[in-house]
C-alpha positions as CSV (number, residue, x, y, z in Angstrom):
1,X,20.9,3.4,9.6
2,X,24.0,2.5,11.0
3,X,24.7,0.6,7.3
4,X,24.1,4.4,5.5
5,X,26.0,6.1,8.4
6,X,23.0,8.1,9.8
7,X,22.5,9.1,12.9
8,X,19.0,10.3,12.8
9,X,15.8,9.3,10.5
10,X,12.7,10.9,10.5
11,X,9.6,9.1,9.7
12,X,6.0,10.1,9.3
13,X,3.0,8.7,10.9
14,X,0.6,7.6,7.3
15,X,-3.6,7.2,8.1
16,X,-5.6,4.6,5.0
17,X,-7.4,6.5,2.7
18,X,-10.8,6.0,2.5
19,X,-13.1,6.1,0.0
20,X,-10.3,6.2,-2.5
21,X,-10.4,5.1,-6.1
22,X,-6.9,4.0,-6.0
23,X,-5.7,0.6,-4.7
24,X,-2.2,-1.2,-4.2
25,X,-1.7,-4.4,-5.9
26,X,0.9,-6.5,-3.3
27,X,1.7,-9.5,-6.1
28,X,2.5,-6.4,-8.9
29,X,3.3,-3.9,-6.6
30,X,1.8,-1.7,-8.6
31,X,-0.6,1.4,-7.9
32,X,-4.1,1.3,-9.8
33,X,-7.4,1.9,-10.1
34,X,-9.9,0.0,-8.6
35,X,-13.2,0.1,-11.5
36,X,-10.4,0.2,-14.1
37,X,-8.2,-3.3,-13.2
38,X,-8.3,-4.9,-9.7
39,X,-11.2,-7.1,-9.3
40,X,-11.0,-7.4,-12.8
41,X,-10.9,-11.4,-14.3
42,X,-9.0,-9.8,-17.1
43,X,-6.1,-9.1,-14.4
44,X,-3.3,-12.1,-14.8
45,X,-3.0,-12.0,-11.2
46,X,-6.6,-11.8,-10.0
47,X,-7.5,-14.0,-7.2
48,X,-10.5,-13.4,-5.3
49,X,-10.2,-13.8,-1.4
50,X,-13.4,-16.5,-1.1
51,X,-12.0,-18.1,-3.7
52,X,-15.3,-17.6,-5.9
53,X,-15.6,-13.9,-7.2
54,X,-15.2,-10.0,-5.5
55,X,-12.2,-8.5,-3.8
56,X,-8.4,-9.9,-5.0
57,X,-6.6,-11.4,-2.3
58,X,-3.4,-9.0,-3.1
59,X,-5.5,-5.6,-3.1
60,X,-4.6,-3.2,-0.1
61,X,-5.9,0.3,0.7
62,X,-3.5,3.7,0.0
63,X,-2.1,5.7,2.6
64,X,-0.7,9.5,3.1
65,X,1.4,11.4,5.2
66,X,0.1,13.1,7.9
67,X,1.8,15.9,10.0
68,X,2.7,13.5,12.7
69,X,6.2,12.8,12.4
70,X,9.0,10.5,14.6
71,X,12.8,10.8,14.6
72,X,14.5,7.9,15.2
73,X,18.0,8.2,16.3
74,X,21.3,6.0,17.3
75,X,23.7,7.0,20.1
């Protein structure tokens, strides 16, 4: 803040989405869908947590904005 010169930022509070068939890839940092690529062996990046098959080791859940909101601010 102080680097940009602001003297207040407002943030909002974000809940997971569930049952959401959207993922984010951490390694691509990319936004997909989850029956369309991530789990997916045809995926360059694609390595399963257990090291066998099932869930990639870089795909996280999405999140949205909720009404909930902080300001942050310097004196």
């Amino acid at each position: 803040m102080q680097d940009k010169d602001l003297k207040s930022f407002t943030i909002l509070e974000a809940k997971m989405v569930k049952n959401s068939h959207e993922f984010y890839c951490s390694e691509l940092m990319a936004v997909g869908l989850t029956k369309e690529s991530c789990g997916s062996t045809e995926c360059d990046t694609y390595d399963p947590r257990n090291g066998v098959r099932g869930r990639c080791r870089y795909h996280r859940n999405t999140y949205e904005p909720t009404d909930i909101e902080k300001i942050l601010k310097i004196n």
